[in-house]
N, CA, C, O and CB atoms as a CASP TS submission, in Angstrom:
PFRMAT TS
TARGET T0000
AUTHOR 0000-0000-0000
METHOD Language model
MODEL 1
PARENT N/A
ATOM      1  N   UNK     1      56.871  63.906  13.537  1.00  0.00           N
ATOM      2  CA  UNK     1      57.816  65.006  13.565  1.00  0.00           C
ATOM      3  C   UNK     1      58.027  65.514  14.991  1.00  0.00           C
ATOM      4  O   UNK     1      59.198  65.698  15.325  1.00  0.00           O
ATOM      5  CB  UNK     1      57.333  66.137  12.665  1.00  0.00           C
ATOM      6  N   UNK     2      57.112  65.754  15.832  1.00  0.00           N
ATOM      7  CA  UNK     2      56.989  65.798  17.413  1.00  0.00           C
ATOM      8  C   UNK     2      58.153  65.171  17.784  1.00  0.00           C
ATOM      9  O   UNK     2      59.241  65.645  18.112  1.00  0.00           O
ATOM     10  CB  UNK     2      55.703  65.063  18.097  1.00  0.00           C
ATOM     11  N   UNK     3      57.627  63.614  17.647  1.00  0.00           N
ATOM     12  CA  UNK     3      58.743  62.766  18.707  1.00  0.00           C
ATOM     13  C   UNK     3      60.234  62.989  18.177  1.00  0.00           C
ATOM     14  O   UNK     3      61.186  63.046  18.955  1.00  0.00           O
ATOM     15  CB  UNK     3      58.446  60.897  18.714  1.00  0.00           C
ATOM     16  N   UNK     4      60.360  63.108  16.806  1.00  0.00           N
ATOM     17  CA  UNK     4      61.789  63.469  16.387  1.00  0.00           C
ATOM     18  C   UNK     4      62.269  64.560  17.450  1.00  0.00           C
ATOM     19  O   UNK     4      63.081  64.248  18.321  1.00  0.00           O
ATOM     20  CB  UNK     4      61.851  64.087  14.768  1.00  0.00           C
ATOM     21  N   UNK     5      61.729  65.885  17.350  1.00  0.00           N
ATOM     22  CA  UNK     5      62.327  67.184  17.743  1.00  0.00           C
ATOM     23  C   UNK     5      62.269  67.149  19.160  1.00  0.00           C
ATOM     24  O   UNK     5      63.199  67.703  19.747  1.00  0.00           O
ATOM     25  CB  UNK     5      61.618  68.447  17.168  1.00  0.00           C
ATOM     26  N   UNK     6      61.258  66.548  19.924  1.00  0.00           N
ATOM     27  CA  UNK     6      61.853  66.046  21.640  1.00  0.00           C
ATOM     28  C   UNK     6      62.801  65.232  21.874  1.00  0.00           C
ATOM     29  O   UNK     6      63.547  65.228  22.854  1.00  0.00           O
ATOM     30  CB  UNK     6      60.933  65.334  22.494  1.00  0.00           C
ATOM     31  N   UNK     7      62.791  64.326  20.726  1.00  0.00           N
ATOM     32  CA  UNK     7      63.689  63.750  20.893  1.00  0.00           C
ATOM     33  C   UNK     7      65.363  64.325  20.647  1.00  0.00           C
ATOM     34  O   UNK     7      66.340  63.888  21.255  1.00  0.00           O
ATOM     35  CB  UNK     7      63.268  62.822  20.258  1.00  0.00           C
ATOM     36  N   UNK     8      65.371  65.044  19.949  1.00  0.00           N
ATOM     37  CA  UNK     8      66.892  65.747  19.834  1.00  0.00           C
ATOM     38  C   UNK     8      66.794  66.728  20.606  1.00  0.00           C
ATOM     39  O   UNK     8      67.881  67.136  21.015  1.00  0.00           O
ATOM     40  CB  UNK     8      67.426  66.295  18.441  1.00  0.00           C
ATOM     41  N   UNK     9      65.615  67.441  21.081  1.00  0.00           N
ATOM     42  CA  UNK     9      65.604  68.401  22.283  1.00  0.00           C
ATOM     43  C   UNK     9      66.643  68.008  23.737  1.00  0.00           C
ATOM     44  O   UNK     9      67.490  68.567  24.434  1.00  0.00           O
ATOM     45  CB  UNK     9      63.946  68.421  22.759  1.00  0.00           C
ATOM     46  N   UNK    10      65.773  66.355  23.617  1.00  0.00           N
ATOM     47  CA  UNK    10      66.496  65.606  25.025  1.00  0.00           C
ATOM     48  C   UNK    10      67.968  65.029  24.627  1.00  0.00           C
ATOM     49  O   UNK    10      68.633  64.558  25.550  1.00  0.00           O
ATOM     50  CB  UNK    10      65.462  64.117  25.641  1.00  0.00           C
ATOM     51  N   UNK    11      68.471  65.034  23.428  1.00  0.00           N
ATOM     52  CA  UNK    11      69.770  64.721  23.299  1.00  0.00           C
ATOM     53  C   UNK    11      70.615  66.228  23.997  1.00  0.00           C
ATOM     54  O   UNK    11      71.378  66.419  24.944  1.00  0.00           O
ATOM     55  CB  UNK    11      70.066  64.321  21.554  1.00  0.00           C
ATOM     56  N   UNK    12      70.085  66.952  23.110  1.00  0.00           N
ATOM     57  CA  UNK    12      70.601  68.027  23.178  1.00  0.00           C
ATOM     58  C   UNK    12      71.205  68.928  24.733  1.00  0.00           C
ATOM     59  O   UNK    12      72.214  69.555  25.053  1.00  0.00           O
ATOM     60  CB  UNK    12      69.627  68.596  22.483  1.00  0.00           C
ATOM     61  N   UNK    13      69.921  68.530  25.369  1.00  0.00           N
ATOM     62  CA  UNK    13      69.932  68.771  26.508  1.00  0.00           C
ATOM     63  C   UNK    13      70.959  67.406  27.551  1.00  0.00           C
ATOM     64  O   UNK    13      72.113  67.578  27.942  1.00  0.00           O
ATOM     65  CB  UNK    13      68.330  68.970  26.743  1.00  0.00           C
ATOM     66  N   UNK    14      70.646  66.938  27.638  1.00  0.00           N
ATOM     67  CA  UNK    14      71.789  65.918  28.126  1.00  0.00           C
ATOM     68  C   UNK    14      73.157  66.193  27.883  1.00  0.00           C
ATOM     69  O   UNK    14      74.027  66.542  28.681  1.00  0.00           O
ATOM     70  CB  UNK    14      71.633  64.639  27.537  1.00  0.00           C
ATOM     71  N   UNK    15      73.239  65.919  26.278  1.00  0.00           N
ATOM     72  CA  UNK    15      74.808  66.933  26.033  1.00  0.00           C
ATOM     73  C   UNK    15      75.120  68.133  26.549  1.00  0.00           C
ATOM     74  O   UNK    15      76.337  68.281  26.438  1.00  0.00           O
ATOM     75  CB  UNK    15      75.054  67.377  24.703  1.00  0.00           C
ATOM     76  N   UNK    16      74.526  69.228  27.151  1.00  0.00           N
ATOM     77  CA  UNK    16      74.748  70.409  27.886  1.00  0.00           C
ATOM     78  C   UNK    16      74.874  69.875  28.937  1.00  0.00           C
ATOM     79  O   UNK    16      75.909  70.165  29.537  1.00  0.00           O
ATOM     80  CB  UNK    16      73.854  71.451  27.893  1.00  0.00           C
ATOM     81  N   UNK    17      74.059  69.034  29.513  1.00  0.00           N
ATOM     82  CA  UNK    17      74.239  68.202  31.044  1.00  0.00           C
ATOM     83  C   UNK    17      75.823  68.273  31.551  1.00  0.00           C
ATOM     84  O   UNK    17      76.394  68.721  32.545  1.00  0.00           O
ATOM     85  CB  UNK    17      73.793  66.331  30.863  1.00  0.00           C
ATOM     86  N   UNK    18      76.358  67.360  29.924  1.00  0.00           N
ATOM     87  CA  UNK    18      77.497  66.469  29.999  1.00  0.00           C
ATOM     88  C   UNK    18      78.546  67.938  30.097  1.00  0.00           C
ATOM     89  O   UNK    18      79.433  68.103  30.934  1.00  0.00           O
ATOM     90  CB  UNK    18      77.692  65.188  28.469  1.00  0.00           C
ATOM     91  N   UNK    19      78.216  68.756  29.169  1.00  0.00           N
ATOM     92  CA  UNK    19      78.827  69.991  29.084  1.00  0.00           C
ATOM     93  C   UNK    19      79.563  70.780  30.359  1.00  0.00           C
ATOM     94  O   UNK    19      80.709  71.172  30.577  1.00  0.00           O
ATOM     95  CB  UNK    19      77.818  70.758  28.595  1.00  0.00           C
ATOM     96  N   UNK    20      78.018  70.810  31.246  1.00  0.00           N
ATOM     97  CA  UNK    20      78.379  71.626  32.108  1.00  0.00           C
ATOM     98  C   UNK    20      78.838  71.203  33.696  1.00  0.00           C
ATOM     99  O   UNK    20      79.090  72.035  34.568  1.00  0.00           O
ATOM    100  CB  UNK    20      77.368  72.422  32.045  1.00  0.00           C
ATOM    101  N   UNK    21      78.904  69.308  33.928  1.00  0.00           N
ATOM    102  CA  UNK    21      79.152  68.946  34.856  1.00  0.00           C
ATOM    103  C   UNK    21      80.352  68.523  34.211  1.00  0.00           C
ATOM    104  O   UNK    21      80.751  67.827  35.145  1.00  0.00           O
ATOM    105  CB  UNK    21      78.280  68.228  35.539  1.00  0.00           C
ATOM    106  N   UNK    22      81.183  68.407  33.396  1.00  0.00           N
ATOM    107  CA  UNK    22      82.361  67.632  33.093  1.00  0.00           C
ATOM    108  C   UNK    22      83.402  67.982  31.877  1.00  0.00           C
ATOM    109  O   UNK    22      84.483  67.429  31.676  1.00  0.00           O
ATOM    110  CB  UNK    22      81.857  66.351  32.867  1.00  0.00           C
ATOM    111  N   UNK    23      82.828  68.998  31.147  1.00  0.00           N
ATOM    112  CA  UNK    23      83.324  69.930  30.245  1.00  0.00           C
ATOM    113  C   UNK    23      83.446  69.078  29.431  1.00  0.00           C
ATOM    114  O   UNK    23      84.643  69.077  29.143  1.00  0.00           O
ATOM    115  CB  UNK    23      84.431  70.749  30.485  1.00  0.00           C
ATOM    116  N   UNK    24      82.746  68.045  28.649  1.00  0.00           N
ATOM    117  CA  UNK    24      82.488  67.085  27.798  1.00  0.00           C
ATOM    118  C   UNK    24      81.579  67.190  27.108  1.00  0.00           C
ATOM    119  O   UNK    24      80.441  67.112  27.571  1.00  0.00           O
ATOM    120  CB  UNK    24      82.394  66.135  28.212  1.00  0.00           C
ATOM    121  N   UNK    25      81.881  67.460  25.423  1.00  0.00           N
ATOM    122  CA  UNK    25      81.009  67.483  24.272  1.00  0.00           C
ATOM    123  C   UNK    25      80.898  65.635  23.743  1.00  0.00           C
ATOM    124  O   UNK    25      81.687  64.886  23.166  1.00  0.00           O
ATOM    125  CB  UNK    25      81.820  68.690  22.964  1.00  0.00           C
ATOM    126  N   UNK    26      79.559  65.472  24.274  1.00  0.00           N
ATOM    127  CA  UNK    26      79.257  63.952  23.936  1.00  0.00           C
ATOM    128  C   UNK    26      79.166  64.062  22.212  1.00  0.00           C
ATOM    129  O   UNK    26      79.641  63.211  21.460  1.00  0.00           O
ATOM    130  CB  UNK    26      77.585  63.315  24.776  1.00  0.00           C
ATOM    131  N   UNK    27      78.491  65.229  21.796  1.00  0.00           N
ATOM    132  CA  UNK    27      78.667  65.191  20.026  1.00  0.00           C
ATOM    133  C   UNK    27      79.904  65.309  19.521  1.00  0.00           C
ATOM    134  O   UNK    27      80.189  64.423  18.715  1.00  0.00           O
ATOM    135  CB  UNK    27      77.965  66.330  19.254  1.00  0.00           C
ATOM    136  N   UNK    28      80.871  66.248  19.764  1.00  0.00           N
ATOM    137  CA  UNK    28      81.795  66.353  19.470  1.00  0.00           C
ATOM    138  C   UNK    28      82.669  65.535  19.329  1.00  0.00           C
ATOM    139  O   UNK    28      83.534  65.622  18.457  1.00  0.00           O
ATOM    140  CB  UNK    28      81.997  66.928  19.873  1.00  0.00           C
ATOM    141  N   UNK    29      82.558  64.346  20.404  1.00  0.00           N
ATOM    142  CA  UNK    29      83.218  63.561  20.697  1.00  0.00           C
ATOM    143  C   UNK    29      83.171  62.135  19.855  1.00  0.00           C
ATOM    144  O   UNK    29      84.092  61.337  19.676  1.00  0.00           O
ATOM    145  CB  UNK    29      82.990  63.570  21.889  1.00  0.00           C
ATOM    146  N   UNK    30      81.639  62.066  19.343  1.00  0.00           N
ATOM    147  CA  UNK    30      81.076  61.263  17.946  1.00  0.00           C
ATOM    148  C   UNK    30      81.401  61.171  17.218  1.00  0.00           C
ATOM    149  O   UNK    30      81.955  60.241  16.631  1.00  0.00           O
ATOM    150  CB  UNK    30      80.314  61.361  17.364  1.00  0.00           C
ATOM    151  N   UNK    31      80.978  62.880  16.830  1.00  0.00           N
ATOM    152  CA  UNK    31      81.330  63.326  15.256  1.00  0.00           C
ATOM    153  C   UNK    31      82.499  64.074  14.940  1.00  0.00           C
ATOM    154  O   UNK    31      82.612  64.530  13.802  1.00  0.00           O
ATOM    155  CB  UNK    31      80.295  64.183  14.684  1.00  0.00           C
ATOM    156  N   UNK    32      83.556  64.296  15.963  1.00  0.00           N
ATOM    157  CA  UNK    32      84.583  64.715  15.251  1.00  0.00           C
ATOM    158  C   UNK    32      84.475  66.327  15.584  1.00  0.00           C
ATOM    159  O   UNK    32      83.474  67.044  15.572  1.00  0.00           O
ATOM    160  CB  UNK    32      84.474  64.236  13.676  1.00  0.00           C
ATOM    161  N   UNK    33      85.336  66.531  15.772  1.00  0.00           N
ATOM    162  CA  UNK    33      85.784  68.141  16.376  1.00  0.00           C
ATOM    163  C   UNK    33      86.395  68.206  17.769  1.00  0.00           C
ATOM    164  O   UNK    33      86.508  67.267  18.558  1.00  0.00           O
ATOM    165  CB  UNK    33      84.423  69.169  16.522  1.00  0.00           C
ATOM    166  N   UNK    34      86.773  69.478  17.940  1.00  0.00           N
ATOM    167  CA  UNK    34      87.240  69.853  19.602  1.00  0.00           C
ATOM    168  C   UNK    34      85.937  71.318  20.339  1.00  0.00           C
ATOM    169  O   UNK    34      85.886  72.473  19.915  1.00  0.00           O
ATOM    170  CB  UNK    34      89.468  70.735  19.464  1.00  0.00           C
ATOM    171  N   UNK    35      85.055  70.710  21.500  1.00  0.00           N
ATOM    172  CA  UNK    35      84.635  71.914  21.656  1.00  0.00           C
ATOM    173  C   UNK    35      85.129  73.036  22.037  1.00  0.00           C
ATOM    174  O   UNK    35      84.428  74.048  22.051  1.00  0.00           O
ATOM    175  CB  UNK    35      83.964  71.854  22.160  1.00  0.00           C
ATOM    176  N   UNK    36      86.649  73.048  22.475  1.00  0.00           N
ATOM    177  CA  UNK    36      87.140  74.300  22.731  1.00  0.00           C
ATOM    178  C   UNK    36      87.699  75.389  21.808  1.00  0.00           C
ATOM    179  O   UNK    36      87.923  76.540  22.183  1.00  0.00           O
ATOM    180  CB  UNK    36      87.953  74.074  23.472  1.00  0.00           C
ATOM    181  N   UNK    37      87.968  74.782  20.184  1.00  0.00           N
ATOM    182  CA  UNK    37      88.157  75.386  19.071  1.00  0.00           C
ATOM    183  C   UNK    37      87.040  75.264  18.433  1.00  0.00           C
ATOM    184  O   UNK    37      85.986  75.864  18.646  1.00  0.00           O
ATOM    185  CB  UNK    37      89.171  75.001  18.404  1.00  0.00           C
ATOM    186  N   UNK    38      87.427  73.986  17.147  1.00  0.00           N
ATOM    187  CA  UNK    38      86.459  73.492  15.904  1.00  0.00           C
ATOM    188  C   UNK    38      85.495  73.183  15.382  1.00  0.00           C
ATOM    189  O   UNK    38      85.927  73.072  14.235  1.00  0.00           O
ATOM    190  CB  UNK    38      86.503  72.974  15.584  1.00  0.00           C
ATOM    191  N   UNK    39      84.128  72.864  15.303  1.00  0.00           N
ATOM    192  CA  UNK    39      83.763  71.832  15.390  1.00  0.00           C
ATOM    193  C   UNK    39      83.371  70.986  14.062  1.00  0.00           C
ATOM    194  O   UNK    39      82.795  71.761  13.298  1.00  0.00           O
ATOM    195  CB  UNK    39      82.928  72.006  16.213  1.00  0.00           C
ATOM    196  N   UNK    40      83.458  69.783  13.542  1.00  0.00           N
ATOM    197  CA  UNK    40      83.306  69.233  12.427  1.00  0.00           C
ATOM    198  C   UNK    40      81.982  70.393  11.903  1.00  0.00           C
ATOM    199  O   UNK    40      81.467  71.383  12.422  1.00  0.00           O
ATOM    200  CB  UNK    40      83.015  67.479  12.604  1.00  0.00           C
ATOM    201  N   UNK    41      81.746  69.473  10.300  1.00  0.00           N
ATOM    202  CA  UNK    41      80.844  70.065   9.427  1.00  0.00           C
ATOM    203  C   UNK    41      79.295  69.247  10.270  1.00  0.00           C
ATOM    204  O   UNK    41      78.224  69.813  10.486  1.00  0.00           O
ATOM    205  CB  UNK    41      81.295  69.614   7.510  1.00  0.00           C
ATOM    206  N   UNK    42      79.623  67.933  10.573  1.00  0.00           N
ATOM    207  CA  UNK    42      78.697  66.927  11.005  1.00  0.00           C
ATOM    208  C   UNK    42      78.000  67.314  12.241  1.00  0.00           C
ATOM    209  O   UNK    42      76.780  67.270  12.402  1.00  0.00           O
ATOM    210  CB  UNK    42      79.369  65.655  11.200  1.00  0.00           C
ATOM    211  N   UNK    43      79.139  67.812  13.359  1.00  0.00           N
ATOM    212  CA  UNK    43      78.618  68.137  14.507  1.00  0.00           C
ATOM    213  C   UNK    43      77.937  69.216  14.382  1.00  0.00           C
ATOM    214  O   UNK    43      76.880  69.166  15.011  1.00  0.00           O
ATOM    215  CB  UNK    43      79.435  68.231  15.425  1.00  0.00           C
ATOM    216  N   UNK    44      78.252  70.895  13.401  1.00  0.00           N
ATOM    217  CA  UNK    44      77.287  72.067  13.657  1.00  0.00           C
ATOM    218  C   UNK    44      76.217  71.381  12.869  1.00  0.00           C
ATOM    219  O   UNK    44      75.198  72.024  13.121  1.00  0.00           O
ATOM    220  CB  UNK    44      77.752  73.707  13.113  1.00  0.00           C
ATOM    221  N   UNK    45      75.934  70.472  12.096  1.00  0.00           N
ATOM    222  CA  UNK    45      74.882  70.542  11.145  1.00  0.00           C
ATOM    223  C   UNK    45      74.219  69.571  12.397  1.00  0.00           C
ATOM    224  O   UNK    45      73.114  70.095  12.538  1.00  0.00           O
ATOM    225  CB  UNK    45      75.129  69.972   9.305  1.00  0.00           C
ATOM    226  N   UNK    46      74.287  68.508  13.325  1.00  0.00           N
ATOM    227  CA  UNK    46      73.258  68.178  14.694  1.00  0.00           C
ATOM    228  C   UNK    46      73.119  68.991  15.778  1.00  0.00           C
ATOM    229  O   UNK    46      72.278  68.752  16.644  1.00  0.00           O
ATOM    230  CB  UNK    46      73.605  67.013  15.399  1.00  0.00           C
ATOM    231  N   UNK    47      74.451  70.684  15.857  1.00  0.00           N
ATOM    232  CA  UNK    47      74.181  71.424  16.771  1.00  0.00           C
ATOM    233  C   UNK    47      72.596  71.898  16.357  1.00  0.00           C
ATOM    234  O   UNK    47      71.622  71.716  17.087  1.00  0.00           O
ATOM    235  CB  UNK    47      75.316  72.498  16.904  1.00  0.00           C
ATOM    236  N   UNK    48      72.561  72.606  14.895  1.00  0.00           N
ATOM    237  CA  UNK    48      71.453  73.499  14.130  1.00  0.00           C
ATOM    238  C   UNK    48      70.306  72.711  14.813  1.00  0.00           C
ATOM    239  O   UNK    48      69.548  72.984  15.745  1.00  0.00           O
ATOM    240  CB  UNK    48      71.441  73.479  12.221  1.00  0.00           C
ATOM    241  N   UNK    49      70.494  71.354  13.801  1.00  0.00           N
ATOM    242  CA  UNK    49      69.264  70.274  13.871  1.00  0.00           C
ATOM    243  C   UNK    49      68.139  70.497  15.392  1.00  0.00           C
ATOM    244  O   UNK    49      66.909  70.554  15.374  1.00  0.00           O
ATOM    245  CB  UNK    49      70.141  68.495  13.957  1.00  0.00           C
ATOM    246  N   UNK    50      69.025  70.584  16.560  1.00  0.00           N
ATOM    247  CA  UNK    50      68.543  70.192  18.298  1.00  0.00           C
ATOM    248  C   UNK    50      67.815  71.545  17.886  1.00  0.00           C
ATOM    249  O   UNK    50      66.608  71.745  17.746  1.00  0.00           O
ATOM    250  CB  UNK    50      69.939  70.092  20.054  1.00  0.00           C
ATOM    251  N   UNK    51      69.038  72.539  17.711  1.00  0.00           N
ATOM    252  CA  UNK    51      68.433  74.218  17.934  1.00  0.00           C
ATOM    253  C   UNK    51      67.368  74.725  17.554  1.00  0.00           C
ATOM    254  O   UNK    51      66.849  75.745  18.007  1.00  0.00           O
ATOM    255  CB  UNK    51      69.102  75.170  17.404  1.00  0.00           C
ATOM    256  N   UNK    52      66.848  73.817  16.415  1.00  0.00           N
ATOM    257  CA  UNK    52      65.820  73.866  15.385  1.00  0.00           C
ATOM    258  C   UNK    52      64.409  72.775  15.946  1.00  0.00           C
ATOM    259  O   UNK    52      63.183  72.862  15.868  1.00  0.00           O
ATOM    260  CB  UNK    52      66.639  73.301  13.803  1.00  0.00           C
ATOM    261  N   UNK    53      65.174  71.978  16.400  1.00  0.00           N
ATOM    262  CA  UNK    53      63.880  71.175  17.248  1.00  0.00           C
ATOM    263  C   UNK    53      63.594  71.695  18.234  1.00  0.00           C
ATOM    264  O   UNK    53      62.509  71.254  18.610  1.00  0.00           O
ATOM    265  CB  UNK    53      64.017  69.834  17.722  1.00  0.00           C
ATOM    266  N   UNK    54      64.021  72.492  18.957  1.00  0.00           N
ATOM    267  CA  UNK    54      64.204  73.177  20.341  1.00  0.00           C
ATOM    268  C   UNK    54      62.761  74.197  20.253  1.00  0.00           C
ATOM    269  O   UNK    54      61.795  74.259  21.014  1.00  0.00           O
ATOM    270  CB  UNK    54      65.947  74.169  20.491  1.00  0.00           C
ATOM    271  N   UNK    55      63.182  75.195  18.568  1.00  0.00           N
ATOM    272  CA  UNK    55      62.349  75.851  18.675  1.00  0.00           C
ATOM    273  C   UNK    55      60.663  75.010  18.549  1.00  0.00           C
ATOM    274  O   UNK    55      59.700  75.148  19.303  1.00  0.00           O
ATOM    275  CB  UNK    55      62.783  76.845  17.752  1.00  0.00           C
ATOM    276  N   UNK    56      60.782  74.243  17.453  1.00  0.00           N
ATOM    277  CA  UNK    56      59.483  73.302  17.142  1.00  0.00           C
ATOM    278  C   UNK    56      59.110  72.643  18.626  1.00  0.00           C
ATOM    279  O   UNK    56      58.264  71.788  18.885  1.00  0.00           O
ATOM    280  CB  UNK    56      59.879  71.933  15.869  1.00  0.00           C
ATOM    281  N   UNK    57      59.617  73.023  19.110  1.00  0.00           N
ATOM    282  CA  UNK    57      59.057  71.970  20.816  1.00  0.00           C
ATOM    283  C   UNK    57      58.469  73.449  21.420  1.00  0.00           C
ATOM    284  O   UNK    57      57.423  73.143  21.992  1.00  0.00           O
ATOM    285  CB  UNK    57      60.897  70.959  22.301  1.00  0.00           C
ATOM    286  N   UNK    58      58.610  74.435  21.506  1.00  0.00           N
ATOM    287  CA  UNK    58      57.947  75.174  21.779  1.00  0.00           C
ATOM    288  C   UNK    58      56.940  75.356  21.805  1.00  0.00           C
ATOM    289  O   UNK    58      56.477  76.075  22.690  1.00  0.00           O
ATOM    290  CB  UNK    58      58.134  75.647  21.555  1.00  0.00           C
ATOM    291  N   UNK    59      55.920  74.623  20.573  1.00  0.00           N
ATOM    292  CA  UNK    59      54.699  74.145  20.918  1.00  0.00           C
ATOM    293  C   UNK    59      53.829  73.684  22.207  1.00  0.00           C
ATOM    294  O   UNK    59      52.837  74.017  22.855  1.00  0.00           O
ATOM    295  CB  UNK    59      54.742  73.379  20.331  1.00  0.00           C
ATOM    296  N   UNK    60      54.776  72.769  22.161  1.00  0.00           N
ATOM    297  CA  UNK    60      54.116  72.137  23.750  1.00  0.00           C
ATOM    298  C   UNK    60      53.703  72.646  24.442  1.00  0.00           C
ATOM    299  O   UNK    60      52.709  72.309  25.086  1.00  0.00           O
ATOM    300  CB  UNK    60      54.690  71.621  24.627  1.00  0.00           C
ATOM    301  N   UNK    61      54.524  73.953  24.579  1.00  0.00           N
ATOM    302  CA  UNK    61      53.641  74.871  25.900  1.00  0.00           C
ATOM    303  C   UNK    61      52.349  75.060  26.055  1.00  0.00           C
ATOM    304  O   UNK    61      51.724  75.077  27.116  1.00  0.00           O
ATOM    305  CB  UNK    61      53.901  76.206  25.973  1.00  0.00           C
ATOM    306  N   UNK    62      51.654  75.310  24.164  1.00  0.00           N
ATOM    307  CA  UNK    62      50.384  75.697  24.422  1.00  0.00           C
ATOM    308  C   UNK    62      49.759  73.811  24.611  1.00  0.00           C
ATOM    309  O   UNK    62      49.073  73.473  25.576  1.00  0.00           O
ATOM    310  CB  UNK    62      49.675  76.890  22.929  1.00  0.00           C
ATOM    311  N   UNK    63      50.057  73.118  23.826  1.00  0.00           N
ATOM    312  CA  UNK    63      49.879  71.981  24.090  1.00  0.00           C
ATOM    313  C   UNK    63      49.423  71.209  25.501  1.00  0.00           C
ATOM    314  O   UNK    63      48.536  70.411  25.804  1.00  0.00           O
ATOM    315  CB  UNK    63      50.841  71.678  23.700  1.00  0.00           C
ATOM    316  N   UNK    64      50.428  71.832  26.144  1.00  0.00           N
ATOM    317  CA  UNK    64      50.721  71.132  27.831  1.00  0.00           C
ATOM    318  C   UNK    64      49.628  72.370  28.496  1.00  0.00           C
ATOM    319  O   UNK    64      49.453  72.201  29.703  1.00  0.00           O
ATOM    320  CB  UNK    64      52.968  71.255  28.665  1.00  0.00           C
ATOM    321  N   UNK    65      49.336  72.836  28.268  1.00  0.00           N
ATOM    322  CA  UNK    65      48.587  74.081  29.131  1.00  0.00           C
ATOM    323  C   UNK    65      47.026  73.756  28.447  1.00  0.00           C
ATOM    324  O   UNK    65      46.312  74.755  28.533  1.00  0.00           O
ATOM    325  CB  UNK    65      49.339  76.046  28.716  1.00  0.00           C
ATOM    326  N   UNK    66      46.493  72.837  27.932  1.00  0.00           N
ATOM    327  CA  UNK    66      45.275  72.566  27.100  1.00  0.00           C
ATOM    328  C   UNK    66      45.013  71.631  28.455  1.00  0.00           C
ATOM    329  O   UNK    66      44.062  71.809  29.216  1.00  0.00           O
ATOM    330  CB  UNK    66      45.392  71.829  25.272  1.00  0.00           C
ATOM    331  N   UNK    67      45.917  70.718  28.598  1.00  0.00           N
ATOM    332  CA  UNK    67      45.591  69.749  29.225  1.00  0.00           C
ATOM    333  C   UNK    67      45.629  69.882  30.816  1.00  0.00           C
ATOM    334  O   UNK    67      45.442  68.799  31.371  1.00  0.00           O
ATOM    335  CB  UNK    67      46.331  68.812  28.724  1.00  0.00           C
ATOM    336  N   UNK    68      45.789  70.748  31.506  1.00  0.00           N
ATOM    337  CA  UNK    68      46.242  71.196  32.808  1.00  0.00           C
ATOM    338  C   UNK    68      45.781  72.070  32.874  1.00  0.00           C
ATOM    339  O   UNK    68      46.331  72.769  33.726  1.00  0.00           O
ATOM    340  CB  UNK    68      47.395  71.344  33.161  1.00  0.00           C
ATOM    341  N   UNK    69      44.590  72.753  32.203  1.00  0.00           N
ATOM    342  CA  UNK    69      43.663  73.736  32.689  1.00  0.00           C
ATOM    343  C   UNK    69      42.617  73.201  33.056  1.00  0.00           C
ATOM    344  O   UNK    69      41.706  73.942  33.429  1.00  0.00           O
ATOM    345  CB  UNK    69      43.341  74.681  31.879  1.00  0.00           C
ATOM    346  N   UNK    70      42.413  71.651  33.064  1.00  0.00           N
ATOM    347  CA  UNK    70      41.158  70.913  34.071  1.00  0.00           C
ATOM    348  C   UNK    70      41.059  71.474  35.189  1.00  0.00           C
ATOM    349  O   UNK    70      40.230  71.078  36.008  1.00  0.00           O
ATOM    350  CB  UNK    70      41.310  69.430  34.492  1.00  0.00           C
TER
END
């Protein structure tokens, strides 16, 4: 479940990448919608999905701080 939710963390994040250097929704552009109006049923239900892994990655912090207090 980890690698899932980093893993759409890092989609997610890339797509903002794409967002904010080129005003390009790489999902949107998949699944159908316009990011300046609409967006499909498909695309908010993988916006939620990232938003939702985003929070579950929050973990890590205490995770990553276990290991770097050597």
């Amino acid at each position: 479940m980890a690698k899932f939710a980093l893993t759409l963390v890092i989609i997610g994040a890339l797509n903002w990448l794409l967002v904010g250097l080129f005003e390009w929704d790489l999902v949107s552009a998949i699944l159908g919608g316009d990011s300046h109006r609409e967006s499909s049923a498909i695309s908010r239900v993988v916006y939620t999905l990232v938003g939702l892994c985003g929070i579950i990655c929050v973990r890590f912090y205490s995770v990553s701080n276990r290991y770097t207090a050597r």
